[in-house]
Structures are given as C-alpha cells and as structure tokens.
Rosetta silent file (secondary structure, phi, psi, omega in degrees, C-alpha in Angstrom):
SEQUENCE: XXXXXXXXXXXXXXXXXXXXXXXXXXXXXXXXXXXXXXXXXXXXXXXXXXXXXXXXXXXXXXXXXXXXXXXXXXXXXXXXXXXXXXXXXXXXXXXXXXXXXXXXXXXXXXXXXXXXXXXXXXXXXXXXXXXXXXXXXXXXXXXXXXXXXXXXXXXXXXXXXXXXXXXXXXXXXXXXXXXXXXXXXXXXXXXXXXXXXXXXXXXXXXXXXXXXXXXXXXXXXXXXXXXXXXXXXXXXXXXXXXXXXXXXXXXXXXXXXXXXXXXXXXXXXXXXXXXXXXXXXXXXXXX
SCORE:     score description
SCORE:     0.000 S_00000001
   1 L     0.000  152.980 -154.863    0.000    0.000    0.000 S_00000001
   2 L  -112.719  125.672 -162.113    1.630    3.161   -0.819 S_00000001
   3 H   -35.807  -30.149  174.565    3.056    5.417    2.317 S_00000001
   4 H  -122.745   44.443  160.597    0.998    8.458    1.458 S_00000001
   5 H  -106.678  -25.384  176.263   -2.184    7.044    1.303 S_00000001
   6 H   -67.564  -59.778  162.060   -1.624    5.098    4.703 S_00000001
   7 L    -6.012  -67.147 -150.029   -0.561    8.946    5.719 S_00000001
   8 L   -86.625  -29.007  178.485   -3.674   10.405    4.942 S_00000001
   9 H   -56.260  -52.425  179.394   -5.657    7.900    6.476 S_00000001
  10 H   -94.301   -0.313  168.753   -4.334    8.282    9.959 S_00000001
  11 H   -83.322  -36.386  174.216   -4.004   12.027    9.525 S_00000001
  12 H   -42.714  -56.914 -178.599   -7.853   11.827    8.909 S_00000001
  13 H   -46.589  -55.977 -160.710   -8.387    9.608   11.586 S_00000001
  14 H   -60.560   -7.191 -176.829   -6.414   11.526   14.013 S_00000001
  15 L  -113.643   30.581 -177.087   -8.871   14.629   13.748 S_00000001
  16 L   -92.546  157.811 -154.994  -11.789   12.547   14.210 S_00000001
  17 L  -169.353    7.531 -164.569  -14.221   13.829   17.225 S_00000001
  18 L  -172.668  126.379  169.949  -16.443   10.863   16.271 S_00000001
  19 E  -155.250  138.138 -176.023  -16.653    7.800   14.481 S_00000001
  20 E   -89.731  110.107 -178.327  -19.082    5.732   12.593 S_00000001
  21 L  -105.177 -163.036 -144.965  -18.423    2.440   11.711 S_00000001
  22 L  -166.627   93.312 -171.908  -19.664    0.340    8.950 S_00000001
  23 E  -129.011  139.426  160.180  -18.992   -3.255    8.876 S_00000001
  24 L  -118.380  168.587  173.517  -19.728   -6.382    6.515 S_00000001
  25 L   -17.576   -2.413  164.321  -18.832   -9.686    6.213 S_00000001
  26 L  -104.081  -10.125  172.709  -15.373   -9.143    6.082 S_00000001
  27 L   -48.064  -47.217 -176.035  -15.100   -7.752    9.175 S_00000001
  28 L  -115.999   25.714 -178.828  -14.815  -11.345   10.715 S_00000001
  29 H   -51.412  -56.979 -142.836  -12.986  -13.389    7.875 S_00000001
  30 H   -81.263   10.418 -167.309   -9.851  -13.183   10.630 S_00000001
  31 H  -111.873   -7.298  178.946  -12.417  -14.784   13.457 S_00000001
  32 H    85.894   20.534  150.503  -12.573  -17.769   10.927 S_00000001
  33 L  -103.864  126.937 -176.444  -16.415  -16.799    9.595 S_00000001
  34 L   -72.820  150.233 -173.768  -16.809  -17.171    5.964 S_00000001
  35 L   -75.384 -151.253 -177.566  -18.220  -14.503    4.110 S_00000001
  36 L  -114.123  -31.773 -174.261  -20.897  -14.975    1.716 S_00000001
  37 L   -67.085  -37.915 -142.174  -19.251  -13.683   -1.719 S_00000001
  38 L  -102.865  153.057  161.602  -15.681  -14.672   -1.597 S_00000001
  39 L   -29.495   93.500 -168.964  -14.269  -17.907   -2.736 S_00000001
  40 L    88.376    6.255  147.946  -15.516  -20.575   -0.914 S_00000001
  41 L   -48.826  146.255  170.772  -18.188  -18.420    0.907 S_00000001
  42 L   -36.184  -50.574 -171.724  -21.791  -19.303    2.023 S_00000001
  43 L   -49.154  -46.427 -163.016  -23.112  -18.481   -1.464 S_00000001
  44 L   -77.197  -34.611 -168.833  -21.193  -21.730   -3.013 S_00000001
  45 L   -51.258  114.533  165.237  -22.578  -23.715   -0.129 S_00000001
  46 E  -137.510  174.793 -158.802  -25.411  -26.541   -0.970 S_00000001
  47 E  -133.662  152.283 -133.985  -26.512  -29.374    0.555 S_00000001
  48 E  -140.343  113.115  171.835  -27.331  -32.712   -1.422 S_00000001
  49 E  -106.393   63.191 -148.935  -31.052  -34.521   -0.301 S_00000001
  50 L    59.310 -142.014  175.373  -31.706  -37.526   -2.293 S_00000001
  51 L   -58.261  -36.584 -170.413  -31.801  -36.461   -5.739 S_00000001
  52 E   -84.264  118.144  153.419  -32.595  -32.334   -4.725 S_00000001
  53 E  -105.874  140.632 -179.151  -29.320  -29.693   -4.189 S_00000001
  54 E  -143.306  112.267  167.175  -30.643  -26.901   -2.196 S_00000001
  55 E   -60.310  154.646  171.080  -28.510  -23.597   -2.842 S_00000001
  56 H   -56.055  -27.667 -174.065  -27.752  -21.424    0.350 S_00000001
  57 H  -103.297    9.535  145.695  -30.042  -18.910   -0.795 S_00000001
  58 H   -63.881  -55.745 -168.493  -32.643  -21.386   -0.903 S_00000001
  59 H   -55.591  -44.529  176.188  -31.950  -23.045    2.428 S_00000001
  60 L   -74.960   10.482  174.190  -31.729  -19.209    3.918 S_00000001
  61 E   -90.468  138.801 -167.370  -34.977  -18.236    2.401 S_00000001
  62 H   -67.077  -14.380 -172.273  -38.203  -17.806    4.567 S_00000001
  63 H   -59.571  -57.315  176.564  -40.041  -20.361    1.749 S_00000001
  64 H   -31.081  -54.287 -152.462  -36.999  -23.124    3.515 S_00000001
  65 H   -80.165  -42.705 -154.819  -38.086  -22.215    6.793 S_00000001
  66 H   -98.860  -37.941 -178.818  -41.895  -22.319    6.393 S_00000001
  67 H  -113.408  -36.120  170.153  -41.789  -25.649    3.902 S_00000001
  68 L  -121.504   65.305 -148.603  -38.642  -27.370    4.885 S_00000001
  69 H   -83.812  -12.015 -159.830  -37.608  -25.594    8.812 S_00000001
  70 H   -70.402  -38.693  177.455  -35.693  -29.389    9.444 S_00000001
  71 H   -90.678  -63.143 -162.153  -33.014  -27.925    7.068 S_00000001
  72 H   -46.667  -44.203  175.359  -33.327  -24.582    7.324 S_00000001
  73 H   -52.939  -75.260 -171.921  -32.956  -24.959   11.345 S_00000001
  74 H   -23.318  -41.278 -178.535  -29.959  -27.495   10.399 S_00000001
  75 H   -82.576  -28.956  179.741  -28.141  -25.190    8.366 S_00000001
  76 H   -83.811  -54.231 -172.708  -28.543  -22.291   10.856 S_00000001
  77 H   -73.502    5.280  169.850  -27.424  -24.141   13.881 S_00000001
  78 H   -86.886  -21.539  167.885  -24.574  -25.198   12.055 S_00000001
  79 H   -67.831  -39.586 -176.841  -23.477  -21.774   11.368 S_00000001
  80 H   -65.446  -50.632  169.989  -24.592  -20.562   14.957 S_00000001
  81 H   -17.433  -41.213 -161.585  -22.205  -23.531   16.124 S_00000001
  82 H   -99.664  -37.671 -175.378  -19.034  -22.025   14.158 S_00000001
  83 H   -60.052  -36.472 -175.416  -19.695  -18.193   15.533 S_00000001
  84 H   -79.984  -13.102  176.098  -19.991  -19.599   19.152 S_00000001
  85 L  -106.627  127.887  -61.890  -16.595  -21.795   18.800 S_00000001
  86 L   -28.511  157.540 -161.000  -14.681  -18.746   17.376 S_00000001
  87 L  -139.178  157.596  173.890  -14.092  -15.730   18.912 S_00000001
  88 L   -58.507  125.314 -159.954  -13.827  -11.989   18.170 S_00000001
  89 L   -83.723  176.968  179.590  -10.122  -11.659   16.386 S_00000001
  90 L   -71.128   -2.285  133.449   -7.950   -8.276   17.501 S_00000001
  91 H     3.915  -88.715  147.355   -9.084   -6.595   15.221 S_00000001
  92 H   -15.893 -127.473  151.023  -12.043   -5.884   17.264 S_00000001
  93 H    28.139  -59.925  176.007  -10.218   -4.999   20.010 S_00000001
  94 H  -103.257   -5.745  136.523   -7.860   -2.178   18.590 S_00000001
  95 H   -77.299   -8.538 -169.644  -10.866   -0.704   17.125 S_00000001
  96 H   -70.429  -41.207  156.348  -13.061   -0.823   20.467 S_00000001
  97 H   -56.389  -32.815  148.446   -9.450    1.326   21.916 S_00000001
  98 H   -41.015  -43.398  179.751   -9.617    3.616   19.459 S_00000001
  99 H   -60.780  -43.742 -166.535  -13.568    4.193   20.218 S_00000001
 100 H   -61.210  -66.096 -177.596  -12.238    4.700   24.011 S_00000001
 101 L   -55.916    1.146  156.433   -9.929    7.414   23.088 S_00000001
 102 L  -126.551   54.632  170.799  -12.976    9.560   21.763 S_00000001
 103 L    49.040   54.352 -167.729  -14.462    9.124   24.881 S_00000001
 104 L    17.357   80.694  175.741  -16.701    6.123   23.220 S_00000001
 105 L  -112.035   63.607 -173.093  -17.851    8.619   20.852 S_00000001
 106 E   176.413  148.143 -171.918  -18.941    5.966   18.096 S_00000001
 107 L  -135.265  110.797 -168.642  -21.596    3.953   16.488 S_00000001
 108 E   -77.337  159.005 -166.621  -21.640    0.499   14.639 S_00000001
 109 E  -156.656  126.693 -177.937  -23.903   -0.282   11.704 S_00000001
 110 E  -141.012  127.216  161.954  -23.394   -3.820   11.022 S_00000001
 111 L  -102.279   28.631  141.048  -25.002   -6.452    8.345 S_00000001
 112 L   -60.336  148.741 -164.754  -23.444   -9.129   10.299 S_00000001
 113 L  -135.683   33.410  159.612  -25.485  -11.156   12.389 S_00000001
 114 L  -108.696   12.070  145.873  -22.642  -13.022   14.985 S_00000001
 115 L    78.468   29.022 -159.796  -22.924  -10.574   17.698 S_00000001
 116 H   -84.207  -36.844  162.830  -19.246  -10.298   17.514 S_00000001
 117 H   -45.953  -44.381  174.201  -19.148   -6.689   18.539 S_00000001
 118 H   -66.914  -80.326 -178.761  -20.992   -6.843   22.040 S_00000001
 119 H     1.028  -53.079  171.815  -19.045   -9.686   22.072 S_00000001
 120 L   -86.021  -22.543  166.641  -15.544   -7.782   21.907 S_00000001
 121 L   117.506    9.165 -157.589  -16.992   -5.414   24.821 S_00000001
 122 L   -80.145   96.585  178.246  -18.594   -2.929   22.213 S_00000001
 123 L   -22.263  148.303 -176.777  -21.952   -1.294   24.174 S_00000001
 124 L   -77.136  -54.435 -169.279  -24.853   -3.056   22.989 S_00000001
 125 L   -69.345    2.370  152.735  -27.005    0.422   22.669 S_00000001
 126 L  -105.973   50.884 -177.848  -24.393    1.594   20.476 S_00000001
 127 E  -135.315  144.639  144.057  -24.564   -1.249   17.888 S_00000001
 128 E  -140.642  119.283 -179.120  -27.279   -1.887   15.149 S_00000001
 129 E   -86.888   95.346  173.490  -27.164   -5.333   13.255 S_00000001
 130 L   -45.930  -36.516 -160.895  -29.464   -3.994   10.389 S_00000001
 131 L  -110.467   31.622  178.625  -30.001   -8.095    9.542 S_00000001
 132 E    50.920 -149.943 -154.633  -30.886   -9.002   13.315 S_00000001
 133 E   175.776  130.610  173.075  -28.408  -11.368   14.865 S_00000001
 134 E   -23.951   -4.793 -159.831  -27.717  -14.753   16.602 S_00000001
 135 E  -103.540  -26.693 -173.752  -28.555  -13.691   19.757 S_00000001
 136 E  -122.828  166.092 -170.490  -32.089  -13.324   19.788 S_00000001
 137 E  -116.002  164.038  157.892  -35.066  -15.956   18.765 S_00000001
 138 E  -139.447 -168.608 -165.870  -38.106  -15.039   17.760 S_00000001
 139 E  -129.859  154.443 -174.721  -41.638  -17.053   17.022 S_00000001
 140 L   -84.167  -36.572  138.564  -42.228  -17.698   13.445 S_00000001
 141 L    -8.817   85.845 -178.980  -45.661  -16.523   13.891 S_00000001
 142 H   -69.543 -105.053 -148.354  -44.554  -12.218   13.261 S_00000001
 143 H   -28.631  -24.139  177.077  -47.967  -11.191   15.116 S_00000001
 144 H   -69.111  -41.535 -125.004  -46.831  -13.179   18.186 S_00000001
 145 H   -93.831  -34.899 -141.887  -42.976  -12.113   17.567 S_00000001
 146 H  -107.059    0.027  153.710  -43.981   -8.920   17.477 S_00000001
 147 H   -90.954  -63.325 -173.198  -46.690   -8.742   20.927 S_00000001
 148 H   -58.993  -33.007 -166.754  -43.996  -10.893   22.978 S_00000001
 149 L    86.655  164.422 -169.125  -40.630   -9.468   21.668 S_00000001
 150 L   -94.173 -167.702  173.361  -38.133  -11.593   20.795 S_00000001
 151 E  -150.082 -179.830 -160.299  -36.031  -13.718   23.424 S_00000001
 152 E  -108.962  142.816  171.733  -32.347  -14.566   24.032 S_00000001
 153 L   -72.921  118.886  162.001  -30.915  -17.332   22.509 S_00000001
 154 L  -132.023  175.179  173.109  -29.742  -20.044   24.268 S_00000001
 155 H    -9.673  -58.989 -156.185  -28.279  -23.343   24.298 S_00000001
 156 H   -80.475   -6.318  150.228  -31.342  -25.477   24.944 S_00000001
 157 H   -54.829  -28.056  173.140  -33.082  -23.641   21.782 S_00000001
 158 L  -112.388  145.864 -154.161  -31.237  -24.387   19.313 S_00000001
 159 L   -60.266  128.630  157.422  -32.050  -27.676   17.722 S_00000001
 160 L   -47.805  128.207  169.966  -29.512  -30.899   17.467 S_00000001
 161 E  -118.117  175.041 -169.971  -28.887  -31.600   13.541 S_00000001
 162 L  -109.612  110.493 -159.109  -27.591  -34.322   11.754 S_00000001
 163 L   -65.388  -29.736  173.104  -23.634  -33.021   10.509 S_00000001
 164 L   -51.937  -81.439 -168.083  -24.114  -35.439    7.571 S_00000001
 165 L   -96.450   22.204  158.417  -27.578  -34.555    6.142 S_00000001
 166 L    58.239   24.964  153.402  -27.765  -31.008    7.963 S_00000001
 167 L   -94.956  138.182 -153.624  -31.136  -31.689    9.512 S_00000001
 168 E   -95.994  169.071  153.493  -32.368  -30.576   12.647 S_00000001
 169 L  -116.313  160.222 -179.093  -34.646  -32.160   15.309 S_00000001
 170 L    42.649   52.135 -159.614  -36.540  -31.417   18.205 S_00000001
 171 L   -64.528   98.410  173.384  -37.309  -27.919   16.705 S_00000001
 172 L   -14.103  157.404 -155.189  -37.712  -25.217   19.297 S_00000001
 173 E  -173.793  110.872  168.114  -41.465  -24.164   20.262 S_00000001
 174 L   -19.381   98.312 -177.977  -42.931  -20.701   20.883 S_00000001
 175 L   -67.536  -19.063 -173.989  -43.976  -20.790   24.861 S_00000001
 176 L   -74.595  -47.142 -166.651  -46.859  -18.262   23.973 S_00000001
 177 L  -125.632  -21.466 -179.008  -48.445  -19.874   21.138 S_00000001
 178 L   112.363  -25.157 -176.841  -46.733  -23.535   20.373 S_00000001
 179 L   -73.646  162.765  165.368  -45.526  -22.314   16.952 S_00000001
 180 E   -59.057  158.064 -175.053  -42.184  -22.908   15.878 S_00000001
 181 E   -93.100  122.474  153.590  -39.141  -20.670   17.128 S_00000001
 182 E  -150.906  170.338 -167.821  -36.327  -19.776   14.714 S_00000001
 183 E   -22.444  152.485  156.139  -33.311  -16.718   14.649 S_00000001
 184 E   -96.022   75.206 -153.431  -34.513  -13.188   14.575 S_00000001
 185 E  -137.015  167.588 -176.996  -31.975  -12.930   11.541 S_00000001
 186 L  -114.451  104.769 -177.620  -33.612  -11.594    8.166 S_00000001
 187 L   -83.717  176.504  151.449  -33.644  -14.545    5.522 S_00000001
 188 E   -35.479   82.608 -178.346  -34.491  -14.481    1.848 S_00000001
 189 L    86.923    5.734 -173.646  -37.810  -13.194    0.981 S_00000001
 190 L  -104.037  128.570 -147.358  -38.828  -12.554    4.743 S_00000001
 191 L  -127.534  -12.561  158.658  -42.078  -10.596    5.144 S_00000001
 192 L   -93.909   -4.745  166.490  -41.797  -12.396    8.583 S_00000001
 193 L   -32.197  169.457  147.576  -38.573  -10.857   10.341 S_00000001
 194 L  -122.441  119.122  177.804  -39.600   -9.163   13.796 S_00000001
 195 L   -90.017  -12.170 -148.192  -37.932   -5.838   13.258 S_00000001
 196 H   -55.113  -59.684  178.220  -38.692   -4.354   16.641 S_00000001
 197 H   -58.509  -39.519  163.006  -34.824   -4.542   17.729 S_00000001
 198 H   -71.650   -9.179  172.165  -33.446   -2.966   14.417 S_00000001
 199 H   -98.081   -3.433  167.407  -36.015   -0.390   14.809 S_00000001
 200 H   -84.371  -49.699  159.096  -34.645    0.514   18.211 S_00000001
 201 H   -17.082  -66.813  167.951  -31.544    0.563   17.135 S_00000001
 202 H   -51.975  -29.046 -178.350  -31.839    2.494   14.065 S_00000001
 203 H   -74.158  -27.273  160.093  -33.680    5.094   16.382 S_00000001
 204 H    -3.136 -102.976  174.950  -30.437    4.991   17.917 S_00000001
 205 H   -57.951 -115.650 -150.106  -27.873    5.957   15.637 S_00000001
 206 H    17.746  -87.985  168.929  -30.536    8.251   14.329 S_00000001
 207 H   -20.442  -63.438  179.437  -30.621    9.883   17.952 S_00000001
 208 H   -60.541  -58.280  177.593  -26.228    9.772   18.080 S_00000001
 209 H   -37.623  -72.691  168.670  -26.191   11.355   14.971 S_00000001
 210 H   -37.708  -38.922 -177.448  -28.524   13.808   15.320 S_00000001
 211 H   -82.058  -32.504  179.049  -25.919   14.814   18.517 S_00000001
 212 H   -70.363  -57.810 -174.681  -22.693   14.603   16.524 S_00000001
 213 H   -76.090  -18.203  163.706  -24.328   17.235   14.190 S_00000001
 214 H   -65.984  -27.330  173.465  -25.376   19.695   16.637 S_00000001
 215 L   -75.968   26.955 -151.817  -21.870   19.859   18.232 S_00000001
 216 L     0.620   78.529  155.973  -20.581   20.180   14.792 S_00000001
 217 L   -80.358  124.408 -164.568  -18.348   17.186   15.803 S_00000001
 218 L   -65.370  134.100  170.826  -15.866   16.249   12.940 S_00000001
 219 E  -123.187  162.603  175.182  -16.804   12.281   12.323 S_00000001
 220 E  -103.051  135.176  164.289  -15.094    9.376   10.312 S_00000001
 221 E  -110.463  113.655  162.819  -17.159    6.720    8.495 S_00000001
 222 L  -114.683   71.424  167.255  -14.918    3.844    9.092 S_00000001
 223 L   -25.898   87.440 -177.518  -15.956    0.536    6.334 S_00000001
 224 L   -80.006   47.203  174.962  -14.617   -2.528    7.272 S_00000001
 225 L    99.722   53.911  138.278  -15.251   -5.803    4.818 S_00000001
 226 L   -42.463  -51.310 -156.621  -17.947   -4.216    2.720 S_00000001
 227 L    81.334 -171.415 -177.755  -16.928   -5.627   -0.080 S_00000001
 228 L  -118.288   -3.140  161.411  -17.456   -4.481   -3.581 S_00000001
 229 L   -40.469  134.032  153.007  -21.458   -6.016   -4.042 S_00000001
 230 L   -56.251  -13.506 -170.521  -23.630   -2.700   -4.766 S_00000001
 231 L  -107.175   14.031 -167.429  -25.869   -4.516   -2.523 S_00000001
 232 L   -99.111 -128.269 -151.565  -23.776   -4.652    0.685 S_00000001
 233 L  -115.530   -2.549  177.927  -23.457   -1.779    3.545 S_00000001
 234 L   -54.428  132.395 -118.199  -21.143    0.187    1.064 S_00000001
 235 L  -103.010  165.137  137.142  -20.480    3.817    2.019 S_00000001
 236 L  -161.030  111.469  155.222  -19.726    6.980   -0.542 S_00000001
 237 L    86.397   32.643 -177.844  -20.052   10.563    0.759 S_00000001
 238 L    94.296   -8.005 -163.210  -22.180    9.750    3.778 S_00000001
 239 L  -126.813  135.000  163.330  -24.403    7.543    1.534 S_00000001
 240 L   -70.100   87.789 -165.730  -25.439    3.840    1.202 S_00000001
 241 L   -43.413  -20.405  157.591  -24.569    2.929   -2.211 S_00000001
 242 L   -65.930  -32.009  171.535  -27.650    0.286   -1.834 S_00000001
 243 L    88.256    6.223 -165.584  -29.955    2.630   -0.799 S_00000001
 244 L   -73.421  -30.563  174.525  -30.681    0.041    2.136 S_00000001
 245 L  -140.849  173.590 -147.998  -31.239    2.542    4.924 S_00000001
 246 L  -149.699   89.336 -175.447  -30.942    6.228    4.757 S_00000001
 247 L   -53.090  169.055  166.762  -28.500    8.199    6.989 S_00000001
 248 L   -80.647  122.352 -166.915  -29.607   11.697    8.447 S_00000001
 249 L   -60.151  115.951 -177.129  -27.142   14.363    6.487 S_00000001
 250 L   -77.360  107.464 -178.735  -23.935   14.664    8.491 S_00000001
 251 L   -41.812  -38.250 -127.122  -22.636   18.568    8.797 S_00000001
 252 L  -147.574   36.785 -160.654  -19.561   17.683    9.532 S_00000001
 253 E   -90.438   59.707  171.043  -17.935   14.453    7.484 S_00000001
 254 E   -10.888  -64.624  170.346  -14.382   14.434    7.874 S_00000001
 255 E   172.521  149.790  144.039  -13.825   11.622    4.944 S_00000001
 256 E   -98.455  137.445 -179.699  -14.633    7.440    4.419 S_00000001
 257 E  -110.473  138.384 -157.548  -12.067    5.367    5.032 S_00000001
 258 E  -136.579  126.479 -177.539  -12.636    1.653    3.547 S_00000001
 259 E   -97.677   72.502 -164.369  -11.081   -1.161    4.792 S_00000001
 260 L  -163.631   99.489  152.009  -11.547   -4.306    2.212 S_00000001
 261 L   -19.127  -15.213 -164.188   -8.899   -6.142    0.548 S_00000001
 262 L  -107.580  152.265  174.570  -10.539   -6.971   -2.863 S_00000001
 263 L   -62.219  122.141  160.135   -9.488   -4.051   -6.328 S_00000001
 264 L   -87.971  141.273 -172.774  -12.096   -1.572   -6.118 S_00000001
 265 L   -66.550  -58.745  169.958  -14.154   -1.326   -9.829 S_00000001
 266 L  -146.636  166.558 -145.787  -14.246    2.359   -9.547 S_00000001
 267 L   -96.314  137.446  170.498  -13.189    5.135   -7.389 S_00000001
 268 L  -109.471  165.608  157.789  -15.939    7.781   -4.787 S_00000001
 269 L   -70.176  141.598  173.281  -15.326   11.416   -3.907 S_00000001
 270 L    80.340   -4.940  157.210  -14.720   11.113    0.107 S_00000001
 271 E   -96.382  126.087 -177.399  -13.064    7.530    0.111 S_00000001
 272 E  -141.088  126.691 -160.102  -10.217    6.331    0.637 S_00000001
 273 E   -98.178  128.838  169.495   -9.650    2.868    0.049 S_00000001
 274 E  -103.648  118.716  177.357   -6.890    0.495    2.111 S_00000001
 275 L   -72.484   82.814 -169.362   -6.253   -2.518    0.225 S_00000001
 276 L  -161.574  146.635  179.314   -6.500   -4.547    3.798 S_00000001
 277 L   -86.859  161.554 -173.897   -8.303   -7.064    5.558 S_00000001
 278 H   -51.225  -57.142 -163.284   -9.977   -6.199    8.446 S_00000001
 279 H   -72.175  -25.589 -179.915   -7.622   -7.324   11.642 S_00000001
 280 H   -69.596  -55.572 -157.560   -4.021   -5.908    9.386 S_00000001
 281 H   -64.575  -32.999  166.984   -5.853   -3.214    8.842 S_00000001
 282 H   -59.672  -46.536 -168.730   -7.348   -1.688   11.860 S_00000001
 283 H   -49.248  -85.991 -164.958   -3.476   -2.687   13.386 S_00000001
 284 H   -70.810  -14.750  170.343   -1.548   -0.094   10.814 S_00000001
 285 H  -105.673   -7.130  176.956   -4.356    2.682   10.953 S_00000001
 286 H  -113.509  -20.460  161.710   -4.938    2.691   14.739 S_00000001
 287 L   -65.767    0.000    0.000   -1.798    1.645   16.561 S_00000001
C-alpha cells in the first residue's frame, strides 16, 4: 500500500471527534467466519437430499423455513455452532481502543449477524445489526414475535442436527403460542422478520447522529469488509450505495475510510480505500 495514502488515512483519523463504523462480512474473515461472496463463501454452499441440491439462498430463504424448517434450522445451527466456537479476532479490540480514546464517541452499523461486537466489549445500545443477529429468537408466527418481543438465545433452543444430512430435530417451540421458534436474523424473501430490535436501534444511531451534528463534531465513516457487491453496507459521501437505509445528512464528514482487501471497480469522492483485511488493517491505521 503506498506510504501516502496510509498517511492520509491516519491524519484523517487523528482529527476525528467521532466515528461511525460500517462493517460487513469481512469484518470477521480473521475470526474464521466465511463470508458470503468470496471464494468458498456461504453463497457456493449446498446441501445434497436424495436427488434435490438446495442452494444457500434457498436453504436461507423464509419459503426453507416455512416448507422445509428441518433444514433450514440445520443449516442455521450449524453456522450458529461455528460463531460460538470462534471468537472476536484483535481486530475488534484495537478498534473498540480507538472508540475509548474519543471518549466512546462511536456507532456500529453492522449487516453481520454473529454478535461479535458486544461480544468484543462494544456497548450493545451503540450497535445496530441492520439483519438481526444470533442472539435473539423469535416465534415464526410475526404477530406473536412482534406482541412478545423476541427472546435470548440459548443453548437449549437451538435444535440438534444431523452433521451429515444437515437436519435438525426437536425444533424449538414458541412458549406463547406452540408455533415454531427460529433466529430473529432476516432470511431471503422474509415478510416475517420481527424488526422491533433494528427499529430501536436504528432510532439509535438516528438519535447519536442527530448529537454529533449539533456539536458540529468532525466524524469518520470507518468501512470494514464491505466488499465491492452494490448490494452490501457500502459507504460513498455519507451515503449507502444500496440505498438500504438512509443516513440523516452529516454537517460535519471528515472523509470514508474503507477497509476491504478486494481491487475496487471504480473510485468515490470522500473515500479512501486500504487494500487490507480487516484485523491488518485496523493494526496499521490505529496503533
């Protein structure tokens, strides 16, 4: 990477009074979760049933869940299985010191859903997993999901599968109504999510924002393992390049800094791209 781009990065940073971050699926390649995109990622993953392959973004679709939940639970707890047996890498860590030194003046926007941030010691009320998140359960029933609230995950909830044919058993069961249980995570086609917790969230940031612009505080949007999909959390000028959520207009927008290893296709005004994986990178711009 060339010395006075690394420069400019950490001179930005250092005049930060704020900082937003922005993380995707690359964020935890160094905790040993695969992304969904990259070579040898969740996307290539299927699973082989008799004669029927069922693609991941079948199995991770609410139609799976609703017509086949034996896999779709199977497939989830095998994934919940690898986030809870890995741990947040140091990454994590030397940004959560960085956050400290501006007096935890900072707010995560995540479409990861392993909970790796609380996890790493990150305040919970200043995190929002836009795609909900391992942690919580919900009833598949949404009118139930969404008079009870969701509930914390635990152990005795999520189902035993079969490692072979990646089907579950003994399928968790709603105590209010009897219906099945599964992730409060946002599949494929789901018109059944319980949003309640991403809308507190969202009110959140909103709410943080809204205070970093009256104090005209200078902030950093810092992108972590975006990637280069148009459809992931990717930032330019203050803006989601997806359109997926809408920030509040920031007064006071110092610069994005983008942390993600893969040749960017083309270049934004207000970005500046580190050819780096998440855990090198946070290392050489914050140490």
């Amino acid at each position: 990477m060339p010395y006075d781009i690394f420069k400019a990065a950490r001179g930005i940073v250092s005049e930060a009074d704020a900082v937003l971050i922005i993380a995707g699926a690359g964020m935890s390649v160094d905790s040993g979760i695969p992304t969904y995109r990259c070579s040898g990622g969740l996307w290539e993953k299927s699973i082989e049933l008799g004669d029927t392959t069922y693609r991941y973004d079948e199995i991770s679709s609410l139609d799976m869940w609703e017509n086949f939940p034996e896999l779709a639970w199977g497939f989830k707890a095998s994934f919940m299985k690898t986030v809870a047996d890995h741990e947040p890498h140091e990454g994590y860590t030397t940004l959560l010191r960085f956050c400290r030194r501006l007096n935890n003046n900072y707010f995560v926007c995540t479409s990861n859903i392993d909970n790796y941030f609380e996890r790493a010691g990150f305040d919970a009320d200043k995190i929002y997993e836009v795609h909900g998140t391992v942690k919580y359960i919900q009833c598949v029933d949404k009118k139930c999901a969404t008079k009870h609230g969701v509930l914390d995950t635990t152990p005795a909830l999520i189902p035993p599968y079969n490692e072979e044919t990646m089907l579950a058993h003994n399928l968790p069961v709603c105590p209010k109504c009897a219906n099945m249980l599964r992730p409060n995570i946002s599949m494929f086609g789901d018109f059944k999510f319980c949003t309640k917790m991403c809308e507190y969230s969202s009110i959140k940031l909103e709410s943080w924002l809204d205070t970093v612009n009256k104090n005209n505080q200078k902030l950093v949007i810092l992108e972590i393992g975006c990637g280069i999909n148009p459809h992931s959390l990717r930032m330019n000028n203050g803006t989601m390049l997806s359109n997926e959520w809408k920030l509040p207009r920031i007064n006071n927008l110092l610069h994005t800094i983008r942390l993600n290893p893969e040749e960017e296709e083309e270049t934004y005004d207000g970005v500046l791209h580190l050819p780096l994986g998440a855990k090198r990178g946070l290392k050489q711009l914050l140490c």
